[in-house]
Structure formats: C-alpha cells, structure tokens
N, C-alpha and C positions, 0 to 999 in steps of 0.2 A: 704906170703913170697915175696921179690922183689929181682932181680938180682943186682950185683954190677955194675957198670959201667964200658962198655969195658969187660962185659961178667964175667964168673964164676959163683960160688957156688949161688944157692939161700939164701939170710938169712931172718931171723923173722923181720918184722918191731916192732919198739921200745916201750914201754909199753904206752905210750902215743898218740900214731898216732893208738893200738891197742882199748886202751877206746875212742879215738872219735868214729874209726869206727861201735863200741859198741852203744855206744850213737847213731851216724845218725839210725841205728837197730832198735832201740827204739823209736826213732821218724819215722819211719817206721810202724813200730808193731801200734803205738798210733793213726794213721792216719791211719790204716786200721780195727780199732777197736778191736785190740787184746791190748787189756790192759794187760793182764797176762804175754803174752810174752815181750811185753814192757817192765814192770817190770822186768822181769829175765834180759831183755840186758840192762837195764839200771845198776841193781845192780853188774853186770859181771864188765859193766863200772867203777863203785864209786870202786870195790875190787882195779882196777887197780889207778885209780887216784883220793883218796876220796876228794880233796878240790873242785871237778869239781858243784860250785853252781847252773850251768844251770844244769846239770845232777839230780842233788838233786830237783830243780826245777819240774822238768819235769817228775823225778818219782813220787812228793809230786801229781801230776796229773795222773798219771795215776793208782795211788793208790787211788785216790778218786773214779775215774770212774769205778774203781774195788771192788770199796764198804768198802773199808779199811780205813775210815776216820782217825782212829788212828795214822796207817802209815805214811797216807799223811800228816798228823800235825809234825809229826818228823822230817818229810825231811823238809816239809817248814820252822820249825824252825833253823834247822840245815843250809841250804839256808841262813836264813835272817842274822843267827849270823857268816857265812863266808863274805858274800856281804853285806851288812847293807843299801848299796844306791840302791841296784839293788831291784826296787819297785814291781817288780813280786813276788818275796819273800812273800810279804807281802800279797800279793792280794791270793798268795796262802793259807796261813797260815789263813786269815780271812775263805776261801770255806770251809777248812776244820774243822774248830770251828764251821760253822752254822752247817754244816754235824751232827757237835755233841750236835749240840745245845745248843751251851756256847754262847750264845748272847753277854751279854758282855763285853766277851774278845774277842770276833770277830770284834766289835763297835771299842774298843780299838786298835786291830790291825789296821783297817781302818785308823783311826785317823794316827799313828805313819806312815802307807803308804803314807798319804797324805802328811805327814812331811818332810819324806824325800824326797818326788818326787811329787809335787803336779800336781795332775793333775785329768779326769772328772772321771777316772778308779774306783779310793778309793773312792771316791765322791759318785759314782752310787750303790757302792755298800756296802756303811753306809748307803744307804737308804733303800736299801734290807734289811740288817740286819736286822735298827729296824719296819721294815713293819713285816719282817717273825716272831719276838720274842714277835710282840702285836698280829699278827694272831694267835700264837700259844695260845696267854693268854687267846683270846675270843673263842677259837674252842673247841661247844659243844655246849650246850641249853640253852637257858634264857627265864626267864621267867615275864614278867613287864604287868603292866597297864599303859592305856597311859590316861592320864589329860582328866577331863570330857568335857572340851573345843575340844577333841579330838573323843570323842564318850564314855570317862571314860569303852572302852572292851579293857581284857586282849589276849596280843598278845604273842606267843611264835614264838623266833629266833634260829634258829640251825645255825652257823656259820661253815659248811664244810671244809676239804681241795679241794684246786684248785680255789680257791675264787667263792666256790659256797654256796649259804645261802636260806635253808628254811624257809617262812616263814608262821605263821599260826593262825588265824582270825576269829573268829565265826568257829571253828569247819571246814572251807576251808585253804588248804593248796597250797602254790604254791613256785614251786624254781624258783629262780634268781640267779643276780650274785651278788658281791662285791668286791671291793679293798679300799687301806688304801692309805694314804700318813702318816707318823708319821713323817714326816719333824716335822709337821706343829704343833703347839701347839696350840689351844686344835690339838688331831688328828683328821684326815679326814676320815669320810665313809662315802663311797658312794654306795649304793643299788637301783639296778636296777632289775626291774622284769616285764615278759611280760604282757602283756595287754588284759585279758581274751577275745577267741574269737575277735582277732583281724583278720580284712580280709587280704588273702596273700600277704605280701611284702610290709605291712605298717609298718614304721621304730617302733623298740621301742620306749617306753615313755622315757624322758629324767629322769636322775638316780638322785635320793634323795639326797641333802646334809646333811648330819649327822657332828655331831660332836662328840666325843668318849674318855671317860678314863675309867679306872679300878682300885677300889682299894677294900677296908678290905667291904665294901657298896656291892659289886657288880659291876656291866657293866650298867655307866651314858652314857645314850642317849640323845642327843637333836636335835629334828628335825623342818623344818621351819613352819611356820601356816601362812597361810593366802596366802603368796609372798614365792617363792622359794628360797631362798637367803640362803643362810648357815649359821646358830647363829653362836654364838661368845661367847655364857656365857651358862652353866646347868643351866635352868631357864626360867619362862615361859610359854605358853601350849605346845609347842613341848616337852618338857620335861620327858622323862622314866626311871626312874632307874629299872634295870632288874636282874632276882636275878638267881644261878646257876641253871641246873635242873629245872627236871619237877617239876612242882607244883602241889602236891597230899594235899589234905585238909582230911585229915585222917580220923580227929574228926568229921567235920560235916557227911562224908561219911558214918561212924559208924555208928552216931546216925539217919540218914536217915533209914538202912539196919536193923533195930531194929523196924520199925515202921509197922502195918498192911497196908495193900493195901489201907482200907477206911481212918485211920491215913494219909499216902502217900498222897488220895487226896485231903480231907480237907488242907493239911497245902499248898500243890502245888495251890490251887484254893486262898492260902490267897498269895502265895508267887507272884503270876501273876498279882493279885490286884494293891500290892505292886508295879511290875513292870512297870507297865503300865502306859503310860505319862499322864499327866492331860490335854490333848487337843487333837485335831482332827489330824489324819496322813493324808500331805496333798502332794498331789503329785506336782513334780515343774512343773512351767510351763514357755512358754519361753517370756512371757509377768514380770514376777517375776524379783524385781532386784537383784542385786549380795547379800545384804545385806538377803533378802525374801528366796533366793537359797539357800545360805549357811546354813539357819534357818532351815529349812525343810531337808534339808541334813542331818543336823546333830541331827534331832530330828529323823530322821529316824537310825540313827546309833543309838542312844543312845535306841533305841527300839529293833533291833534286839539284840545289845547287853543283854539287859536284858530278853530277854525271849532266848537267847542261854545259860543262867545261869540259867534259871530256868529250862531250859530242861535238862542241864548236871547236873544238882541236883536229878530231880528226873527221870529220863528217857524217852526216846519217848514214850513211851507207859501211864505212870502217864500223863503227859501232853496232849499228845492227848484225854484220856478220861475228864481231867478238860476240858478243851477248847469244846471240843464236848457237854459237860452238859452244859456250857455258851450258848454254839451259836446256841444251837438246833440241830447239827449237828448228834448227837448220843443219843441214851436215856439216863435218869439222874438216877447216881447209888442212890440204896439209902440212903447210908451219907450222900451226897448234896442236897436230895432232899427237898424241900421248907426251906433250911437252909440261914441264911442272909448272910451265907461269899460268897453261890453263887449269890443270890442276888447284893450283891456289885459290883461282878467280871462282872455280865452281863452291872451293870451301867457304869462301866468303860471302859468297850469294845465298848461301845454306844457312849461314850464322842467321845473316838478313834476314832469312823466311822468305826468300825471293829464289829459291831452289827448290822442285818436287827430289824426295829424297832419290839418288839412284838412275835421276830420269838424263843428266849429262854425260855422265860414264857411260851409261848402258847406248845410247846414240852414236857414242866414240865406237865401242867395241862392235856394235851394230855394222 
C-alpha cells in the first residue's frame, strides 16, 4: 500500500507495479537458488499481467533449474511467440528441448535465434546441441578391430557421460577423457588418456585425433598412423569400424565348453602354433631406425595380440599347461606327449627366441 500525496488513506498499488514487484521476487528467489519459490512469484506475476515475456522468460528458467523441462519449454515458447525479436526466448526454448532431448528441434531453434538476433549466444550453443545429440548416439560400448597395420587386436570403447571413455586392450583397461567438435564434417574426436606409470607432474600425452560418424554400419573410426595429423577420409590403417555391445562369440564358446581338458589342449597347442610369428621377437634398440622401431613394435603387438586370443579362448589355465609342455616349464600331459602338433609349437617358440634350445624335448624325454 502507498499513501496519497499530502497525506490520507493508504491505497493498494496498481496491478501492474503489483506484478513487477512479483517478478523482482522471483529474480530474488532465482539468485538465491530457490527455484520453487521463484516459480510461485513469477506465476503470481503472469496471473496479474500475462503478456509479461521477460516474466515468461525467466520462469521458462527457473523451471528448468527445477527439473521441469516440460514447463520451461511452454513458457519459452509462449515468450518467443509474444516477442519474436527478443533473442533470450529462443536461447531459452533451445535449453529446454536438449533437457528433453529433441536435438533437432533445439538445432532448429538455434538457427531461428541466430536469425533473429545474430549473435555468438545461438552460435555456442548449435554447437552444444549437436556435440550433446552425437554424444548421446555413441554412449555405450563398441566393439572393433583395428587394421593389421595397427596390431590387427580388438579393442573395446565404452563412451561414458561427462566425456569420460574407457577404453580396453589386451585384456588392460584404462579411463580417459573425450570431447567432440560436430562443427566439423567428418566430426572430431579427440581421446585422451593417461600415461601408464607416469612420474608425478609430467604433463599428459597430447589427445588423439579421431575422425567420427555413425550410421545403420555402426561407430566408423579413423585414427592417424604413422604422423599425428587428423585423417580426413574412413580409410587407410587408422581405420575401425566398431560395432554396438560387447562382443560374445557364442558359438565358438560352446563348442570350446563341449570339448575334454586333453581335447582343450591339443587344439590350444595347434591354435599357439598358428599364433605365433614366423621370426624372432626382437627387442628395440636405440641404434634401430625409425623404419627397424616401428617393425619390431608392431611385431611385438601383433604377438601379444594373438596369444591374448588364444588365452581368451581357452583359458589361463588351458594355456599355461600348453606353453608349460612346450617350454619345459611343467611336465608334459599325456595327450601331448611325443605328439607332432607339440613338436611343431616348440619349433615355433624357437624361431621366436621364446625357446632355451633343447630345454622342451629334453623335459618330455625326462
């Protein structure tokens, strides 16, 4: 109530100076993080003057912050179609469509924001949009091999929220981070992860350039080889297509889980043969050139990788007993005993350099 001028009666101020003060309430309430009450003085406000767009506005806000995406999409709409130039509207109306995850029509609103009012606001946050609606497409597990130029081992990616991404290799797992740019055509990812046993306060490794789509295929990767540069085309040996889900091999598992212990390790003793490179594992050294380095690097991957597939076939235990009949390490069961497929497997272990000369035969005849 306010007095008249030159004294008298108190009277009610006007319905209009009653919804501002409503309103300032609300921006009150909003800025102390009472969104609820916010709400209540903002919609006290719209009863008394519903054309009020900043009002509409500003509850379309604080009905987000309240968890009420629904809401706040009405008022922002209801906002945009009172003021059509007042570019808040719009920026509102997009927050609350990501809220709902209508990508895009949020994309859309952006756009029409920028139209009206161009400026970096709707700009920053068409970029949001479609970062958050390709994050959302790849969040979950994939599952790919990567080009034998690459080590030909399958790798499994979990793409997390908060752009965190595990990822996992030979049986070792490690988290890092990620972010997207979907400006960019192809998109951008970039994967960063720390540096096993790195000593305190040494910077991380600089983050992978990926390139990235999704379609009816699965989640197309391509990452650099050789030069860190970013491709530019799905193509190449950086190249993975990576498929949903874990990858369970059902059938071979069955027909593994059907076979006897001695069965198990005969075929385990043929499947290592198989594995195993046809030359010596050689260690790098720093006389070695880049061309000599890379060789031996990646003969060394393409080695663990196949005996980490032949351990996930048939188990720690199947495996260590083959390898142990090879190498002299354990006595020889006897299915393997003076049979030619372990014969073979010690001759290959030997090429390797992963045989003392003489030391598996002489264990056998032992």
């Amino acid at each position: 109530a306010v007095r008249r001028p030159g004294g008298g009666a108190a009277v009610a101020p006007g319905p209009m100076a009653e919804a501002a003060a409503l309103k300032e309430e609300g921006n009150a309430k909003f800025k102390a993080g009472q969104f609820a009450a916010a709400v209540e003085a903002y919609t006290k406000s719209l009863e008394l003057d519903p054309a009020q767009h900043l009002c509409l506005s500003n509850r379309s806000a604080a009905y987000l912050k309240d968890g009420a995406a629904a809401e706040a999409l009405r008022d922002a709409e209801r906002c945009v179609e009172l003021s059509p130039g007042f570019a808040k509207g719009y920026s509102r109306q997009a927050a609350a469509l990501q809220e709902l995850r209508r990508w895009d029509e949020a994309a859309k609103v952006c756009e029409r924001g920028m139209a009206a009012a161009p400026d970096d606001v709707h700009q920053k946050m068409l970029k949001e949009v479609r970062n958050r609606a390709f994050q959302e497409k790849i969040q979950g597990v994939w599952r790919g091999t990567v080009s034998k130029d690459l080590g030909g081992y399958d790798q499994e990616m979990e793409f997390m929220a908060a752009g965190k991404v595990r990822i996992e290799v030979l049986g070792r797992s490690v988290i890092g981070d990620y972010w997207l740019d979907c400006d960019q055509d192809p998109h951008h990812l970039n994967v960063q992860v720390p540096m096993p046993e790195a000593p305190p306060g040494m910077p991380p490794p600089p983050p992978v350039p990926y390139i990235v789509r999704v379609d009816d295929a699965g989640l197309h990767m391509c990452c650099p080889f050789m030069v860190m540069d970013r491709p530019t085309s799905f193509s190449g040996e950086g190249y993975c297509l990576m498929h949903r889900g874990n990858k369970v091999d059902s059938d071979e598992a069955e027909k593994i889980s059907r076979l006897s212990e001695d069965e198990k390790l005969l075929q385990c003793v043929l499947d290592l043969t198989e594995a195993l490179p046809d030359m010596k594992l050689e260690e790098v050294k720093p006389a070695d050139s880049q061309e000599a380095t890379r060789e031996k690097l990646m003969l060394q991957v393409r080695f663990e990788t196949s005996m980490f597939a032949v351990e996930k076939k048939f188990g720690e235990e199947i495996m260590r007993k083959s390898l142990g009949a090879a190498k002299g390490d354990t006595g020889v069961p006897a299915c393997l005993a003076k049979t030619p497929e372990l014969k073979r497997l010690r001759e290959k272990l030997s090429v390797c350099g992963l045989l003392e000369e003489g030391k598996g035969a002489a264990t056998e005849q032992a």
